[in-house]
C-alpha positions as CSV (number, residue, x, y, z in Angstrom):
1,X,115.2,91.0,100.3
2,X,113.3,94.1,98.7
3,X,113.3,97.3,100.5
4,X,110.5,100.0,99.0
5,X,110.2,103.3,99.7
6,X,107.1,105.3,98.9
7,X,106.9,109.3,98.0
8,X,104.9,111.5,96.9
9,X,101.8,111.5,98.9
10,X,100.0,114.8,100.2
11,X,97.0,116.9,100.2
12,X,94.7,117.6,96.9
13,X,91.7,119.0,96.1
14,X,88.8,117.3,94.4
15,X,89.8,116.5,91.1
16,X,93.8,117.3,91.2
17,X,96.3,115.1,90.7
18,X,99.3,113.3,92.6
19,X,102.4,111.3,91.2
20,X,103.3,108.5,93.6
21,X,106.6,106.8,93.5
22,X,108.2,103.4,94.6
23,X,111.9,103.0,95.1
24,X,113.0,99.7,95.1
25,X,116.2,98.2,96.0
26,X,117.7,94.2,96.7
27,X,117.8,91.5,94.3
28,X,115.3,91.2,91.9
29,X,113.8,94.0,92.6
30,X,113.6,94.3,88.8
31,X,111.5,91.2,88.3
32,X,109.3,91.5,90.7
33,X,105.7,92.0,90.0
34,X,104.8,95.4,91.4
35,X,101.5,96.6,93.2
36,X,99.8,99.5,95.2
37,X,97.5,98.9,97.4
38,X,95.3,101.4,99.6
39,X,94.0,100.9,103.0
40,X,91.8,104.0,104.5
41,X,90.6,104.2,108.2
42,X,88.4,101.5,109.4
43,X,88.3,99.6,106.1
44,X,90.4,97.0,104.7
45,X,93.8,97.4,102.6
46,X,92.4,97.0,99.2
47,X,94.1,96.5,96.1
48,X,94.8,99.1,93.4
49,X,96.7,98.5,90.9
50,X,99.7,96.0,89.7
51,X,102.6,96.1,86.9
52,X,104.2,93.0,85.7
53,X,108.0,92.9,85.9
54,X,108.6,94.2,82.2
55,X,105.9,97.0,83.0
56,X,104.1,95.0,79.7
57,X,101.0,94.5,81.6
58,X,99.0,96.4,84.0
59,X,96.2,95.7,86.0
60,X,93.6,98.2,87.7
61,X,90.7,98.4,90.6
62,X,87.5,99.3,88.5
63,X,87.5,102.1,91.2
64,X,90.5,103.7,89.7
65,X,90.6,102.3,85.8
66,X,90.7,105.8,83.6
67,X,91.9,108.0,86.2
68,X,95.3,106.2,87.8
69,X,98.1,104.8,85.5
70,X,101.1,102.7,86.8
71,X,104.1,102.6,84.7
72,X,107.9,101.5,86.2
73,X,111.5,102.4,84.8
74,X,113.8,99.3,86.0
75,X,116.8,101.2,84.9
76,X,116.2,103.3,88.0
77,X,114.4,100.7,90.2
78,X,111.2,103.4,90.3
79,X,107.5,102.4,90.1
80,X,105.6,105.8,89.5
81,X,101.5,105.6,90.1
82,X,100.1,109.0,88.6
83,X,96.7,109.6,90.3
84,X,94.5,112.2,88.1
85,X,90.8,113.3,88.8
86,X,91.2,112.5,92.7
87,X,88.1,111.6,94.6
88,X,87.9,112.3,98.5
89,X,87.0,108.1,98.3
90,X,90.8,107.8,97.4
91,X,91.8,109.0,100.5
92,X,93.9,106.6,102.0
93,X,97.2,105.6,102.9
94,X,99.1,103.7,99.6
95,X,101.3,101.3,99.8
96,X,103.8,100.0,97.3
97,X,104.4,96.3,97.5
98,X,106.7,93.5,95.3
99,X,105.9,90.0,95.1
100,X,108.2,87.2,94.9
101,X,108.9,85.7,91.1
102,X,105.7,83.5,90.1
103,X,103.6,84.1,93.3
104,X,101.4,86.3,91.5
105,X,100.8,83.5,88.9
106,X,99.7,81.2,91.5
107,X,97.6,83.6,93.5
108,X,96.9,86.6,91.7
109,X,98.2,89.8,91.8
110,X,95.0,91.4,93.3
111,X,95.1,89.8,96.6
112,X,98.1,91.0,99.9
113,X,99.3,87.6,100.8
114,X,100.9,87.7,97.2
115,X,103.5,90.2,98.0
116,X,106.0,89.9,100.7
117,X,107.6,92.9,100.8
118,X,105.9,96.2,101.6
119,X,106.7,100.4,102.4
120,X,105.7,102.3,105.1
121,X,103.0,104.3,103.1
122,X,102.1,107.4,102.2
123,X,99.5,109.4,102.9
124,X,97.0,110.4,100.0
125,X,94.5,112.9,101.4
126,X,91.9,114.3,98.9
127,X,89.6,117.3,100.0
128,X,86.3,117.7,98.9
């Protein structure tokens, strides 16, 4: 089991910026592959971005490449997703999510069914 914890979330103007962070804890937390996803009202949880488990690779939505950056310290069992040059379109509620070891290599790590263990969210609201 994975718990996850998200914080970090909160109101911004157009064009500010927001640090996320993902606290992890359970066993292998440290080699999972970690992802955020977004979901706003009325639309479908979308993908954002995903880390692998050495933080080596990183994988972005083409809606936030140049602007978000996901970077993890497993010492401390923290994902951090730095959000800079916020659009009101990124308003949504984020979610942090781990997948089991090698799932994402059979089913990508873009897609929700390949991560079994989710937070509660945050809140990202951006004003325009």
């Amino acid at each position: 089991q994975v718990q996850l914890v998200e914080s970090g979330g909160g109101l911004v103007q157009a064009g500010g910026s927001l640090r996320l962070s993902c606290t992890a804890s359970g066993r292998t937390s440290s080699s999972a592959v970690m992802g955020w996803f977004r979901q706003a009202p009325g639309k479908e949880r979308e993908f954002v971005s995903a880390i692998s488990s050495s933080g080596g690779y990183t994988d972005y939505a083409d809606s936030v490449k140049g602007r978000f950056t996901l970077s993890r310290d497993n010492a401390k069992n923290m994902v951090y997703l730095q959000m800079n040059s916020l659009k009101p379109e990124d308003t949504a509620v984020y979610y942090c999510a781990a997948a089991p070891v090698g799932r994402t290599a059979a089913v990508g790590s873009r897609t929700p069914i390949a991560y079994d263990y989710w937070g509660q969210g945050t809140q990202v609201t951006v004003s325009s």
